[in-house]
C-alpha positions in Angstrom: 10.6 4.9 14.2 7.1 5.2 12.8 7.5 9.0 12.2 10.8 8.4 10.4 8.7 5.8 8.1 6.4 8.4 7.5 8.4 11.0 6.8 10.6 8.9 3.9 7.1 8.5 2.3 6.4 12.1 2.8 9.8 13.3 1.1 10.6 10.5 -1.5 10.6 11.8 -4.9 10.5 8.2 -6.4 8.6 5.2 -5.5 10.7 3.7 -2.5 11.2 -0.2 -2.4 10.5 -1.5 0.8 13.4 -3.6 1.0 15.8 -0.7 0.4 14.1 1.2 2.9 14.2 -2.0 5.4 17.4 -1.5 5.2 17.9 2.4 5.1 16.3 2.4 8.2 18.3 -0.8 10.1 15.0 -3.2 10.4 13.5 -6.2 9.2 11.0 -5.8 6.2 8.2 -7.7 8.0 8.3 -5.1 10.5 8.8 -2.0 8.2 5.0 -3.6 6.8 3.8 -3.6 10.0 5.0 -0.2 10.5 3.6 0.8 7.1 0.3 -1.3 8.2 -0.1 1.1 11.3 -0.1 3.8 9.1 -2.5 2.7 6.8 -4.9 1.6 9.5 -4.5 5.8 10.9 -5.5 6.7 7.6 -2.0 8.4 6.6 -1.1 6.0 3.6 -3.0 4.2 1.6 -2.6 0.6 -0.2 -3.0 1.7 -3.8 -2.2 -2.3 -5.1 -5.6 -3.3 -3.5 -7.4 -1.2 -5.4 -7.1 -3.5 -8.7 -9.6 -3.9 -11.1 -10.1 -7.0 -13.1 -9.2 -6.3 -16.7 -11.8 -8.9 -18.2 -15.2 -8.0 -16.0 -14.1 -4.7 -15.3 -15.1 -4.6 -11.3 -13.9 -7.7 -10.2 -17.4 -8.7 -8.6 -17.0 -11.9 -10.5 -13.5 -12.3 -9.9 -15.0 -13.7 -6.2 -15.9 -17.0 -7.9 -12.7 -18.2 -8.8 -11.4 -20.4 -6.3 -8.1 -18.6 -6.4 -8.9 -15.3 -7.6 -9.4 -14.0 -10.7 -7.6 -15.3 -13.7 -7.5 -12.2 -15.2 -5.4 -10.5 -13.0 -1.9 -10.8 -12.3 0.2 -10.5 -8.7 1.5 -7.1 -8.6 3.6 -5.8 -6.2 3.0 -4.2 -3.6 2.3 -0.1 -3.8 1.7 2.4 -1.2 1.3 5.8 -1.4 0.7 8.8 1.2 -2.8 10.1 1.8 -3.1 13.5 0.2 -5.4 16.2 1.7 -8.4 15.9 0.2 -8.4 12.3 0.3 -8.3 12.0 4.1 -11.2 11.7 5.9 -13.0 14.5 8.4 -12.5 14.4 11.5 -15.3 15.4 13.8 
């Protein structure tokens, strides 16, 4: 089942939505995260939403301050991508 998720990110031609592909593939969505989780965590895909930047400081090293985040920045959802080459890192 994790290659399967894999491969869907590998051949999609559109951004997939993770409850379409829940279903697609016959589980739960909290366990397609997991599985999606896994392969973040092997370095195959990559979480592209945490990667945000705070619109007002610019680097969101104040944003810390805020008791619930920065105010500047609003809940995306959630966006995952696949690892390309020369992103991944060298193994040795």
């Amino acid at each position: 089942m994790l290659q399967q998720v894999l491969r869907e990110f590998e051949h999609a031609r559109e951004p997939l939505n993770l409850r379409d592909l829940a279903h697609k593939l016959g589980v739960e969505r909290s366990a397609l995260e997991g599985m999606i989780d896994y392969w973040i965590r092997k370095g195959r895909l990559k979480d592209d939403s945490a990667q945000t930047v705070c619109s007002s400081c610019g680097s969101g090293s104040a944003c810390g301050s805020e008791p619930q985040g920065c105010p500047f920045v609003g809940k995306m959802p959630r966006t995952i991508s696949l690892v390309t080459p020369d992103e991944a890192p060298v193994s040795r």
